[in-house]
C-alpha positions in Angstrom: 98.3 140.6 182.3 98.8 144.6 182.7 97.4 146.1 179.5 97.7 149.6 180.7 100.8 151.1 182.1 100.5 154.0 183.6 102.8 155.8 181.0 101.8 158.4 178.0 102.9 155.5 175.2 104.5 152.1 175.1 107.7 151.8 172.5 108.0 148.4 170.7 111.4 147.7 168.7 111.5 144.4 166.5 115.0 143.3 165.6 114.7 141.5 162.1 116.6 139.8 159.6 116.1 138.7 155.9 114.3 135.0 156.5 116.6 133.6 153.5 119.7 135.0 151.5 121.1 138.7 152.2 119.1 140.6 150.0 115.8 142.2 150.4 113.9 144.6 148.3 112.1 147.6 150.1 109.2 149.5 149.2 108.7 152.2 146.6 107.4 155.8 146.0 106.3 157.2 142.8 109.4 159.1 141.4 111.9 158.6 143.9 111.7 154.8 144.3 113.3 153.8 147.4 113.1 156.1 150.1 116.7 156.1 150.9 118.8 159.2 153.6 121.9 159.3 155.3 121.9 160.1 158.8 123.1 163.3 160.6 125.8 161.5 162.0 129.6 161.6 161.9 129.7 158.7 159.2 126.5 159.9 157.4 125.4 156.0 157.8 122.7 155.3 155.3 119.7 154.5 155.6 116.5 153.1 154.2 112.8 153.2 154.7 111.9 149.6 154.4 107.9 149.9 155.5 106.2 153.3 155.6 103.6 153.9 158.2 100.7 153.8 155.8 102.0 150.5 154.9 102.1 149.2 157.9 99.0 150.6 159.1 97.5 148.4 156.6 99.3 145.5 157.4 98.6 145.6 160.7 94.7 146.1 159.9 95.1 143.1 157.4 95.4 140.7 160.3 91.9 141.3 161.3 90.7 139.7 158.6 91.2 136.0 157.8 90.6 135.9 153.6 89.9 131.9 154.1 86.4 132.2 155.2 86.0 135.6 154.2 85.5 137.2 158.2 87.3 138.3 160.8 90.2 136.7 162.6 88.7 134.2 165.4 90.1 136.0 168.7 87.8 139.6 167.1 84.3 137.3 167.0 81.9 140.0 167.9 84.2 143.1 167.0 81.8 145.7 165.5 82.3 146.7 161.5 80.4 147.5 158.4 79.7 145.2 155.8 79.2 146.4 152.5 76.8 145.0 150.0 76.3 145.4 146.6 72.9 145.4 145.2 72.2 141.5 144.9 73.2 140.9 148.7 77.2 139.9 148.3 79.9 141.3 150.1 81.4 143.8 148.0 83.6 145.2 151.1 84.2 146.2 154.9 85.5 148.8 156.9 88.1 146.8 157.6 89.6 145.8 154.5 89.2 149.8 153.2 92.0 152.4 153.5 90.0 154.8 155.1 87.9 152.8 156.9 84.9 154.4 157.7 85.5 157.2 155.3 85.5 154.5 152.1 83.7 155.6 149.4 81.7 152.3 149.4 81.2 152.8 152.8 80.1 156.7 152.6 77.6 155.7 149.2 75.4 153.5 151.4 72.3 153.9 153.7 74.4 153.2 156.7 76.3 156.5 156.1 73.2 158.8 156.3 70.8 156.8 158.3 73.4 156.1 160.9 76.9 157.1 161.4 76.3 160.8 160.3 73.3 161.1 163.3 75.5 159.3 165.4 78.1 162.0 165.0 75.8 164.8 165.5 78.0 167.3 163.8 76.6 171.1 164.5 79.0 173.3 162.3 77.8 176.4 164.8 79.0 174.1 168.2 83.3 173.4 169.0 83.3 169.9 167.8 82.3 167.0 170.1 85.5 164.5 169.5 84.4 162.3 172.3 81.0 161.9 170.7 83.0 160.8 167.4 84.7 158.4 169.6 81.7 157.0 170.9 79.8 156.6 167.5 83.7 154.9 165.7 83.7 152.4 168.9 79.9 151.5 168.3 80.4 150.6 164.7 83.9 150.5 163.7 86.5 150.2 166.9 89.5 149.4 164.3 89.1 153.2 163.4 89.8 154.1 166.6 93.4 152.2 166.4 94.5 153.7 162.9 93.0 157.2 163.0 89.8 158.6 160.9 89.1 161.7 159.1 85.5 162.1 157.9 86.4 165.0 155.8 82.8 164.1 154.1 81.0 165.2 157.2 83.6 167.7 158.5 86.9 169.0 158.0 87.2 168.4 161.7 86.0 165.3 162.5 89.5 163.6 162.8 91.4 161.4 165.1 95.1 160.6 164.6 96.8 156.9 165.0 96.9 155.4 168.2 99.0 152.8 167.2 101.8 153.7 164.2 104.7 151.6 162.4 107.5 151.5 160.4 110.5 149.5 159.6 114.3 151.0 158.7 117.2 149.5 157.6 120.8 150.6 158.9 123.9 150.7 157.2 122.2 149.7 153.7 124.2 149.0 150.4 122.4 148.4 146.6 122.5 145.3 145.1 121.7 146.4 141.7 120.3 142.8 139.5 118.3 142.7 137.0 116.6 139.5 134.5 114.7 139.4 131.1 111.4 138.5 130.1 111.9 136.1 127.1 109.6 135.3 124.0 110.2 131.9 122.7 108.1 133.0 119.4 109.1 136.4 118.6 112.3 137.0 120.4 113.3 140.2 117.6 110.8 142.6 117.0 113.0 145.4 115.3 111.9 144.5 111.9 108.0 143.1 112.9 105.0 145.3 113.5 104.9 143.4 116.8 106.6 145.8 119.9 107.5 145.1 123.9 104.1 147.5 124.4 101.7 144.7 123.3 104.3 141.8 124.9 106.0 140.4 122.7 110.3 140.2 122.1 112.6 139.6 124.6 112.3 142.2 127.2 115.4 142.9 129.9 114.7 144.5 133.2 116.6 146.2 136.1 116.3 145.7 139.5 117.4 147.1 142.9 117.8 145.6 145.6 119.9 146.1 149.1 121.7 144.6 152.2 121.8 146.2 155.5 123.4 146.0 158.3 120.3 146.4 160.4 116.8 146.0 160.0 114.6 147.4 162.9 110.5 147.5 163.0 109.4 150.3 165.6 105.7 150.8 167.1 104.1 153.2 168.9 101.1 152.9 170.9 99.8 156.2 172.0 97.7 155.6 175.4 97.3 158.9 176.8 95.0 159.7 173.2 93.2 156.2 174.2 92.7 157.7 177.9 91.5 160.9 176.3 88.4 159.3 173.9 86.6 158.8 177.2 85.3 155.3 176.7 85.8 153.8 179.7 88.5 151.5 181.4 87.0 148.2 179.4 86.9 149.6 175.9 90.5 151.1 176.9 91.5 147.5 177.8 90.3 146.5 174.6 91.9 149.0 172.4 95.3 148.4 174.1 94.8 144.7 174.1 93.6 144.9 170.1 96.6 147.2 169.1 99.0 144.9 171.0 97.7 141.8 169.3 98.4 143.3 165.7 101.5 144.1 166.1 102.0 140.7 167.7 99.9 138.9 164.9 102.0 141.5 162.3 105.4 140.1 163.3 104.3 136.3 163.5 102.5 136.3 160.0 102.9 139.3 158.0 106.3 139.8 157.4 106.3 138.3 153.7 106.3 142.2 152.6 106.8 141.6 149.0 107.9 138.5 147.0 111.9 139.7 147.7 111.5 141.3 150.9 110.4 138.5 153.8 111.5 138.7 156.8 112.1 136.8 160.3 112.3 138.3 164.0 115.3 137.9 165.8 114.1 139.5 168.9 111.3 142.7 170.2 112.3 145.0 173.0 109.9 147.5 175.2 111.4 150.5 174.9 109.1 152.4 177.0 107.6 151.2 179.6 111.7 151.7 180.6 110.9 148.9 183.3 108.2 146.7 185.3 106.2 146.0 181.9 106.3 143.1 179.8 104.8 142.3 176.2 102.4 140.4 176.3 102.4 137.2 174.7 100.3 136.3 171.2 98.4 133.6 173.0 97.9 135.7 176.3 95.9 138.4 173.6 94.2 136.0 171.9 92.9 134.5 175.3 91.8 138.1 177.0 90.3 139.5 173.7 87.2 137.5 173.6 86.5 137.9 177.6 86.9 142.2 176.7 84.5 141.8 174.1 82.2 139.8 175.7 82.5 142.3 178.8 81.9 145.1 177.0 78.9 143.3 175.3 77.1 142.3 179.0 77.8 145.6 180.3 77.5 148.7 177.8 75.7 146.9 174.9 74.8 150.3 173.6 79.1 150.9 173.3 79.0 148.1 170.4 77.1 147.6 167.7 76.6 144.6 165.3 79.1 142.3 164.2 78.5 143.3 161.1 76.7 145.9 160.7 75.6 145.7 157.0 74.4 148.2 154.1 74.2 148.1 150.8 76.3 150.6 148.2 74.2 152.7 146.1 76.7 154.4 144.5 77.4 154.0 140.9 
């Protein structure tokens, strides 16, 4: 199984398709709702941002973590994180279940911060920043930040690393389907002349809704292997990177494409973009069967490259 082309990046394309009916509801912004554009083209087709990058950044970090027994996802036993406490001994959080990751504020309020990452790091405002030290310290106690980027503005406003591994989904040739319902109140269905109102939940309440069709639905992903070659970690933790990015997105497609309760979706096909030849997916079970030898190899080898699994503090914030 070749897990490193010798290319910059490797270009995934999903093909999908609402999983039942024709409808499919796509995510929102604050104030402008749907993020909808038309294209530059002759027939300004329109278009749709189904999944942002932020939001599927988290959903591809969400498959880490299997919620049933509170831990990560089997094939990722021994994968470094940080465990988060609170002050009783139960786990409040992790570094992988937090937006920033390393940067959480649970995360940043503990012992582990100070006592460890931060010395780690060795930041010295008076030297050119040392990115490949960061790299080392992320891998040792938090590898995952090394797929989805960091930025320990807390430490220093240059202590950042950009995505290796970005997503988003678009939909093609989109139309509304405007719909709407009501919320109805068996008891007090009329409130104009009660001292009862909507705010507090009571009366029969209508709602809008919008929803579209597309034409198209495609989910793109980018794995960027020249900024894994250039962290300096060594050909097994690259293999393991590569290996651990290609297994979310793999993991992402076969279980996490319920986005919301009217947007879930089904694969119809994926496509390698780049590599344009030669290089081949690999398969879910393939990942699943070489991520446990890479960890296990960079464990007998280098075991100062990975930390514990957990590592765990306690928040001592308020």
């Amino acid at each position: 199984m070749e897990l490193l082309p010798d290319v910059p990046r490797i270009l995934i394309e999903a093909d999908l398709q609402v999983l039942q009916g024709t409808r499919f509801q796509p995510t929102g912004f604050p104030d402008i709702g749907a993020a909808s554009y038309k294209l530059a083209d002759e027939a300004q087709t329109a278009m749709l941002l189904l999944e942002s990058e932020q939001s599927v950044a988290n959903r591809l970090e969400a498959v880490c973590w299997d919620a049933a027994k509170d831990g990560l996802a089997a094939p990722l036993t021994g994968m470094p994180y940080v465990r988060v406490d609170d002050s009783e001994g139960a786990m409040m959080t992790a570094s992988l279940l937090e937006a920033h990751r390393l940067n959480s504020v649970y995360v940043e309020h503990s012992a582990f911060y100070s006592d460890q990452l931060v010395p780690a790091i060795a930041y010295d405002k008076k030297k050119p920043t040392d990115l490949k030290r960061l790299a080392r310290a992320l891998c040792k106690y938090d590898p995952n930040s090394l797929i989805h980027g960091t930025f320990l503005e807390s430490i220093a406003g240059t202590l950042r690393l950009p995505r290796a591994l970005s997503g988003f989904i678009e939909a093609r040739d989109v139309r509304p389907a405007q719909s709407g319902g009501v919320k109805n109140d068996r008891v007090t269905p009329e409130t104009k002349d009660s001292d009862r109102s909507a705010k507090e939940g009571y009366g029969n309440v209508p709602f809008h809704r919008d929803e579209f069709t597309a034409g198209s639905i495609t989910a793109y992903f980018k794995l960027d292997l020249a900024l894994i070659r250039s962290l300096g970690l060594g050909d097994a933790v690259n293999r393991f990177l590569v290996a651990l990015a290609l297994w979310k997105v793999r993991a992402f497609l076969d279980d996490g494409l319920r986005l919301r309760t009217s947007c879930d979706l089904d694969v119809n096909g994926i496509t390698v973009k780049r590599p344009a030849a030669g290089w081949e997916l690999p398969s879910r079970t393939a990942l699943e069967d070489a991520l446990p030898r890479l960890i296990a190899t960079i464990q007998a080898e280098s075991p100062e490259t990975f930390g514990p699994s957990p590592t765990r503090t306690t928040y001592t914030g308020k």
